[in-house]
N, C-alpha and C positions, 0 to 999 in steps of 0.2 A: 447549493445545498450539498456538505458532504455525501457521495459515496462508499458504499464498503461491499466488501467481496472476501471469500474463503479461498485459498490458492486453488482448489478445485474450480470454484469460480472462474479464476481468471484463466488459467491452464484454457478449460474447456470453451470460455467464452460465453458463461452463462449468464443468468440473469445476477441482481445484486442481493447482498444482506440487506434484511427487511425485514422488519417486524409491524403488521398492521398496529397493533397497540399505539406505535409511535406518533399515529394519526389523533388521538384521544386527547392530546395535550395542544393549547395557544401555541406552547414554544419549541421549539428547536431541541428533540429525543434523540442521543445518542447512543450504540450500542455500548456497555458496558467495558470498561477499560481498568488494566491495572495495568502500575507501572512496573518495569523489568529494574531488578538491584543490580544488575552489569554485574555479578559474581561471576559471569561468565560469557562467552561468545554466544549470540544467537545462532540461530540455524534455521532454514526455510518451516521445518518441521516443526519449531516452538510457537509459530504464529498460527493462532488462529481463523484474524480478523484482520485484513490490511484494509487502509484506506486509501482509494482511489484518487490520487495527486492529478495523472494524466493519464490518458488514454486514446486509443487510436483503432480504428480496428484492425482484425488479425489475430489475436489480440497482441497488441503493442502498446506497450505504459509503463510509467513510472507507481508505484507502491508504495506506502510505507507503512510499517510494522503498527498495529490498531492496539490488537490486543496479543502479547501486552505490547503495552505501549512503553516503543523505544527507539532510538534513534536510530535504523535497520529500514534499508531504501532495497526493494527488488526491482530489477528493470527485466519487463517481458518483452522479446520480440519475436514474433513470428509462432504464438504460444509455446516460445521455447525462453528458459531462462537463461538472459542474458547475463549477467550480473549483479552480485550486492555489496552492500556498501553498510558497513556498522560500525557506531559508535562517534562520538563529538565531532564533528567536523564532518562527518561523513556525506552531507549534500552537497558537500564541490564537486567529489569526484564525481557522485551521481549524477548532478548537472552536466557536467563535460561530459558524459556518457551518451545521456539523453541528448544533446546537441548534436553527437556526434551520428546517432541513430535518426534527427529528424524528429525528437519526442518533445511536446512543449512541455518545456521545465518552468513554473511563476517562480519570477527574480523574487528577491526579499525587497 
C-alpha cells in the first residue's frame, strides 16, 4: 500500500499522511494529485505531499514529488537532505544515489 508524508514529516520522522475517510471505500483512496506543467524547476518548498518510495530509519529514503505530481525524487539521509533529482530521466541518478547511500531503490 502506497505511503505519503509532508517534508515535515519526513524531516521530523513523523507519523504519515492519512486521512480516515480513506478507510470508507472497498478500493485503494488516494491523496489528491495534480500534475506539475514543468514551466519551471521544482523546488523542495512546491511540494506538498511526497510519496514514500523507500525508507529506512533515521530517517533515511527515497521520495518522490505526490502533489503535485512530477518527476522530482528527494533523498533523506540521516533527516538531512541529501539530494534531488528533477525532471525525465531523473530516477537514474536517483537510483545511483540511493545505491550509493544503502537506500533500496525497486528496479523497473
Amino acid at each position: 500500500m502506497p505511503r505519503f508524508k509532508t517534508t515535515e514529516m519526513i524531516i521530523k520522522g513523523t507519523e504519515e499522511y492519512f486521512d480516515e475517510n480513506w478507510m470508507d471505500s472497498p478500493f485503494l483512496q488516494l491523496p489528491d494529485s495534480d500534475a506539475w506543467d514543468y514551466s519551471r524547476e521544482l523546488n523542495i518548498e512546491d511540494i506538498d505531499i511526497w510519496e514514500v518510495i523507500s525508507e529506512m530509519s533515521g530517517p533515511t529514503g527515497l521520495y518522490a514529488a505526490w502533489l503535485p505530481y512530477a518527476e522530482f525524487y528527494m533523498i533523506i539521509n540521516r533527516r538531512q537532505i541529501d539530494s534531488t533529482y528533477y525532471g525525465k530521466g531523473s530516477d537514474d541518478p536517483a537510483s545511483k544515489r540511493c545505491d550509493e547511500l544503502g537506500i533500496h531503490y525497486p528496479k523497473k
